[in-house]
N, C-alpha and C positions, 0 to 999 in steps of 0.2 A: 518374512521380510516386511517391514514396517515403510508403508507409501507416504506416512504423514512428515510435515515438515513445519516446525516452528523458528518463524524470521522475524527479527525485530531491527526494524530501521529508527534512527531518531535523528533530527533533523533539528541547528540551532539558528532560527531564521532572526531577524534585528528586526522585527515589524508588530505587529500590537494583535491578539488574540482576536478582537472584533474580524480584524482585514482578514487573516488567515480564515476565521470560520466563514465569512461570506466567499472567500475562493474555494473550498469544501463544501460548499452548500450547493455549490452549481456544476455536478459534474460533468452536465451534455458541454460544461465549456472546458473542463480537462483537457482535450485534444490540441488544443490552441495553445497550450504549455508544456503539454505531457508528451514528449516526443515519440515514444511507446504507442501510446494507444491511440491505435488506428480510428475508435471511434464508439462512443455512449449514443444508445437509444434509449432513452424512455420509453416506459413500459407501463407503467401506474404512479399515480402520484399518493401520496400518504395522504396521514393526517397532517394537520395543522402544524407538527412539529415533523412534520416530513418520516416519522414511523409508517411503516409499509409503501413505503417508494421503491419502485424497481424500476432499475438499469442494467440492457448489457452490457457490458465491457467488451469489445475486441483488441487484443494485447499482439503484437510482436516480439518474438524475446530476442531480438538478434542473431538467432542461429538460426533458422530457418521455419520453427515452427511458431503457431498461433495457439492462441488462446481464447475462448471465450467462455463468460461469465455472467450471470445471473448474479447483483449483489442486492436485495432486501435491506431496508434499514428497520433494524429491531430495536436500538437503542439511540436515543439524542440526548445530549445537555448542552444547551446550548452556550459554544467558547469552548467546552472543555472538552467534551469526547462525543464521537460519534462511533455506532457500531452498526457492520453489515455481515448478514449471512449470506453465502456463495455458494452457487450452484451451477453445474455444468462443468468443463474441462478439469476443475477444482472444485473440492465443496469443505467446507468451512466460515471460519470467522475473521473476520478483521476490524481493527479497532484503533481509533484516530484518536489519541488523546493529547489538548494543548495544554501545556503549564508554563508560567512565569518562568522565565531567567533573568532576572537581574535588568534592571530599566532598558524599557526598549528594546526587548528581546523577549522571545519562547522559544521553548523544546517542542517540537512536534514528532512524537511518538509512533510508529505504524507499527500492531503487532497484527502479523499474518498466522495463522494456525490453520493448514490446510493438510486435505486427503488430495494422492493423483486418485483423478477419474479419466482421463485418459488410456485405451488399450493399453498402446505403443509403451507408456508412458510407466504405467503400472508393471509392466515387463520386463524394463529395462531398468527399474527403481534401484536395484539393487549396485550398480554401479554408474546411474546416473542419477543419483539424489545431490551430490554434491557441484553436480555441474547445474542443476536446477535452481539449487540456492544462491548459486555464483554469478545465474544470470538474473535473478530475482532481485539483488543486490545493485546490478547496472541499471535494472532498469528501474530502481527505486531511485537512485544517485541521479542518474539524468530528470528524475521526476523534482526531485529536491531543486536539481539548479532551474530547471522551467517554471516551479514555483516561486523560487526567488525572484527572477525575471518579470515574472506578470506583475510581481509585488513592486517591484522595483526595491529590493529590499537587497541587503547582505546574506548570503549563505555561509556562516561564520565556522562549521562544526557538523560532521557527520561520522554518527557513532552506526553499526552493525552487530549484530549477535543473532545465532544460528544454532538450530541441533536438528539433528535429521529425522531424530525422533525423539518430543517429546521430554519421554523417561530421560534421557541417556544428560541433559540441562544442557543449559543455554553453553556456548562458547563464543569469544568474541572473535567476529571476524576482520572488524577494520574497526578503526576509530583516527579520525584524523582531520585535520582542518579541512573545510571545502575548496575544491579545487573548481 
Protein backbone atom coordinates (compact mmCIF):
# COMPACT_ATOMS: atom_id res chain seq x y z
CA UNK A 1 0.00 0.00 0.00
CA UNK A 2 1.37 3.14 -1.31
CA UNK A 3 1.89 6.20 1.73
CA UNK A 4 2.75 8.71 -0.80
CA UNK A 5 0.38 11.43 -1.74
CA UNK A 6 0.46 14.09 -4.74
CA UNK A 7 -1.70 17.42 -3.90
CA UNK A 8 -1.81 20.41 -6.05
CA UNK A 9 -3.53 23.60 -4.89
CA UNK A 10 -3.57 26.77 -7.19
CA UNK A 11 -4.55 29.84 -5.97
CA UNK A 12 -5.84 33.12 -8.29
CA UNK A 13 -4.78 36.04 -6.16
CA UNK A 14 -5.41 39.90 -7.99
CA UNK A 15 -2.03 41.32 -6.67
CA UNK A 16 1.51 41.53 -8.42
CA UNK A 17 4.24 38.69 -8.41
CA UNK A 18 6.81 41.02 -6.55
CA UNK A 19 4.01 41.41 -3.24
CA UNK A 20 3.34 37.64 -3.23
CA UNK A 21 7.16 36.54 -3.37
CA UNK A 22 8.16 38.87 -0.52
CA UNK A 23 5.01 37.24 1.65
CA UNK A 24 6.79 33.78 0.70
CA UNK A 25 9.96 34.77 1.33
CA UNK A 26 9.22 35.31 5.08
CA UNK A 27 7.93 32.27 6.49
CA UNK A 28 8.70 32.77 10.46
CA UNK A 29 5.55 35.49 9.46
CA UNK A 30 3.22 32.76 7.98
CA UNK A 31 1.51 32.21 11.31
CA UNK A 32 0.09 35.66 11.32
CA UNK A 33 -1.99 34.66 8.07
CA UNK A 34 -1.77 31.00 8.00
CA UNK A 35 -4.45 30.01 10.39
CA UNK A 36 -2.98 26.23 10.45
CA UNK A 37 0.18 26.75 11.40
CA UNK A 38 0.85 26.91 14.88
CA UNK A 39 4.30 28.07 14.27
CA UNK A 40 7.97 28.44 12.04
CA UNK A 41 11.37 28.31 13.63
CA UNK A 42 14.24 29.14 11.98
CA UNK A 43 16.87 26.78 11.95
CA UNK A 44 19.61 28.16 9.44
CA UNK A 45 19.65 30.76 7.03
CA UNK A 46 20.75 30.04 3.32
CA UNK A 47 22.67 31.61 0.93
CA UNK A 48 22.17 34.74 -0.54
CA UNK A 49 19.24 33.49 -2.36
CA UNK A 50 17.83 31.81 0.63
CA UNK A 51 19.08 27.97 -0.73
CA UNK A 52 19.70 25.96 2.35
CA UNK A 53 17.37 27.91 4.84
CA UNK A 54 15.66 25.72 7.23
CA UNK A 55 12.40 25.97 8.92
CA UNK A 56 10.16 24.01 11.05
CA UNK A 57 6.80 24.01 10.53
CA UNK A 58 4.28 22.97 13.31
CA UNK A 59 0.71 22.33 11.37
CA UNK A 60 -2.74 21.63 12.92
CA UNK A 61 -4.95 19.74 10.62
CA UNK A 62 -8.14 20.19 12.21
CA UNK A 63 -8.80 16.87 13.36
CA UNK A 64 -6.93 16.35 16.08
CA UNK A 65 -3.50 15.52 15.03
CA UNK A 66 -0.20 17.66 14.28
CA UNK A 67 2.27 17.78 12.12
CA UNK A 68 5.70 18.71 12.11
CA UNK A 69 8.17 19.64 9.50
CA UNK A 70 11.55 20.28 8.53
CA UNK A 71 11.42 22.22 4.94
CA UNK A 72 15.11 22.96 3.35
CA UNK A 73 14.98 25.41 0.32
CA UNK A 74 16.79 23.55 -2.63
CA UNK A 75 15.61 25.64 -5.36
CA UNK A 76 14.65 29.77 -5.77
CA UNK A 77 13.84 31.89 -8.82
CA UNK A 78 13.08 34.65 -7.66
CA UNK A 79 8.91 35.73 -8.62
CA UNK A 80 8.57 32.55 -9.97
CA UNK A 81 9.01 29.39 -8.05
CA UNK A 82 10.39 28.42 -4.91
CA UNK A 83 11.15 24.70 -3.91
CA UNK A 84 11.47 22.98 -0.30
CA UNK A 85 12.51 19.52 0.63
CA UNK A 86 10.49 18.07 3.87
CA UNK A 87 11.40 16.06 6.59
CA UNK A 88 9.89 14.70 9.66
CA UNK A 89 6.05 13.80 10.00
CA UNK A 90 6.30 13.95 5.94
CA UNK A 91 9.22 13.87 3.68
CA UNK A 92 9.12 15.10 0.29
CA UNK A 93 8.93 18.07 -1.88
CA UNK A 94 6.96 21.12 -2.40
CA UNK A 95 7.01 23.71 -4.81
CA UNK A 96 5.60 27.36 -4.97
CA UNK A 97 5.33 28.31 -8.50
CA UNK A 98 3.91 32.16 -9.45
CA UNK A 99 2.68 32.92 -13.03
CA UNK A 100 1.00 35.86 -14.82
CA UNK A 101 -2.94 35.88 -15.20
CA UNK A 102 -4.13 38.46 -17.04
CA UNK A 103 -3.37 42.32 -15.56
CA UNK A 104 -3.21 42.33 -12.13
CA UNK A 105 -3.56 39.04 -11.22
CA UNK A 106 -1.32 35.55 -10.60
CA UNK A 107 -1.76 31.81 -10.21
CA UNK A 108 -0.04 30.61 -7.38
CA UNK A 109 0.58 26.97 -7.65
CA UNK A 110 1.58 24.54 -4.53
CA UNK A 111 2.48 21.27 -5.58
CA UNK A 112 2.89 18.89 -2.41
CA UNK A 113 4.65 15.29 -3.33
CA UNK A 114 4.95 13.68 -0.05
CA UNK A 115 5.74 10.18 1.90
CA UNK A 116 3.71 9.47 5.51
CA UNK A 117 6.47 9.07 8.04
CA UNK A 118 4.20 8.98 10.74
CA UNK A 119 3.64 5.39 12.61
CA UNK A 120 -0.04 5.86 13.29
CA UNK A 121 -0.21 7.44 10.11
CA UNK A 122 1.51 4.88 7.80
CA UNK A 123 -0.80 2.18 9.23
CA UNK A 124 -3.73 3.39 8.74
CA UNK A 125 -2.82 4.81 5.04
CA UNK A 126 -4.64 2.48 3.57
CA UNK A 127 -8.12 3.86 4.43
CA UNK A 128 -7.01 7.02 5.64
CA UNK A 129 -5.19 8.65 2.54
CA UNK A 130 -8.06 10.25 1.39
CA UNK A 131 -9.20 11.78 4.52
CA UNK A 132 -5.48 13.20 4.58
CA UNK A 133 -5.80 14.75 1.35
CA UNK A 134 -9.15 16.19 2.37
CA UNK A 135 -7.65 17.84 5.25
CA UNK A 136 -4.64 18.96 3.18
CA UNK A 137 -7.01 20.72 1.00
CA UNK A 138 -8.76 22.93 4.14
CA UNK A 139 -6.02 23.74 5.30
CA UNK A 140 -4.42 25.01 1.98
CA UNK A 141 -7.88 26.93 1.39
CA UNK A 142 -7.76 28.75 4.63
CA UNK A 143 -4.03 29.45 3.85
CA UNK A 144 -5.11 30.92 0.36
CA UNK A 145 -7.88 33.27 1.98
CA UNK A 146 -5.08 34.39 4.97
CA UNK A 147 -2.87 35.14 2.20
CA UNK A 148 -5.32 37.27 0.36
CA UNK A 149 -5.95 39.16 3.65
CA UNK A 150 -2.32 40.14 4.50
CA UNK A 151 -2.17 41.16 0.80
CA UNK A 152 -5.11 42.99 1.12
CA UNK A 153 -5.80 41.46 -2.30
CA UNK A 154 -9.00 39.40 -3.92
CA UNK A 155 -8.87 35.60 -3.64
CA UNK A 156 -10.78 35.37 -7.12
CA UNK A 157 -10.18 31.28 -7.87
CA UNK A 158 -9.26 28.10 -6.27
CA UNK A 159 -8.53 25.15 -8.23
CA UNK A 160 -7.33 21.40 -6.36
CA UNK A 161 -6.09 18.05 -7.76
CA UNK A 162 -5.10 15.01 -6.05
CA UNK A 163 -3.95 11.23 -6.37
CA UNK A 164 -3.10 9.13 -3.56
CA UNK A 165 -0.47 7.86 -5.50
CA UNK A 166 1.36 9.09 -7.86
CA UNK A 167 1.07 6.47 -10.76
CA UNK A 168 -2.61 6.12 -10.41
CA UNK A 169 -2.51 10.68 -12.06
CA UNK A 170 -3.83 13.56 -10.94
CA UNK A 171 -7.78 13.83 -10.23
CA UNK A 172 -9.45 17.09 -9.79
CA UNK A 173 -10.79 17.57 -6.44
CA UNK A 174 -12.55 21.04 -6.42
CA UNK A 175 -12.29 24.03 -8.60
CA UNK A 176 -14.38 26.77 -7.86
CA UNK A 177 -14.41 30.62 -7.16
CA UNK A 178 -12.99 31.67 -3.66
CA UNK A 179 -15.28 31.71 -0.98
Amino acid sequence: MSRRLLLISRWRLETTRERLWELLGKPADWPAWWPHLLGVTRIADGDAEGIGARHAFRWRSGLGYRLLMVITSVRSDPCRELEGQASGDLHGIGLWVITEDGPGAVRLTYRWDVELRKAWMRRLAFVLLPVFAWRHFAVMRSGARGMARRLGCRLSEVEEWSAITPEQGLRRARGSPAR
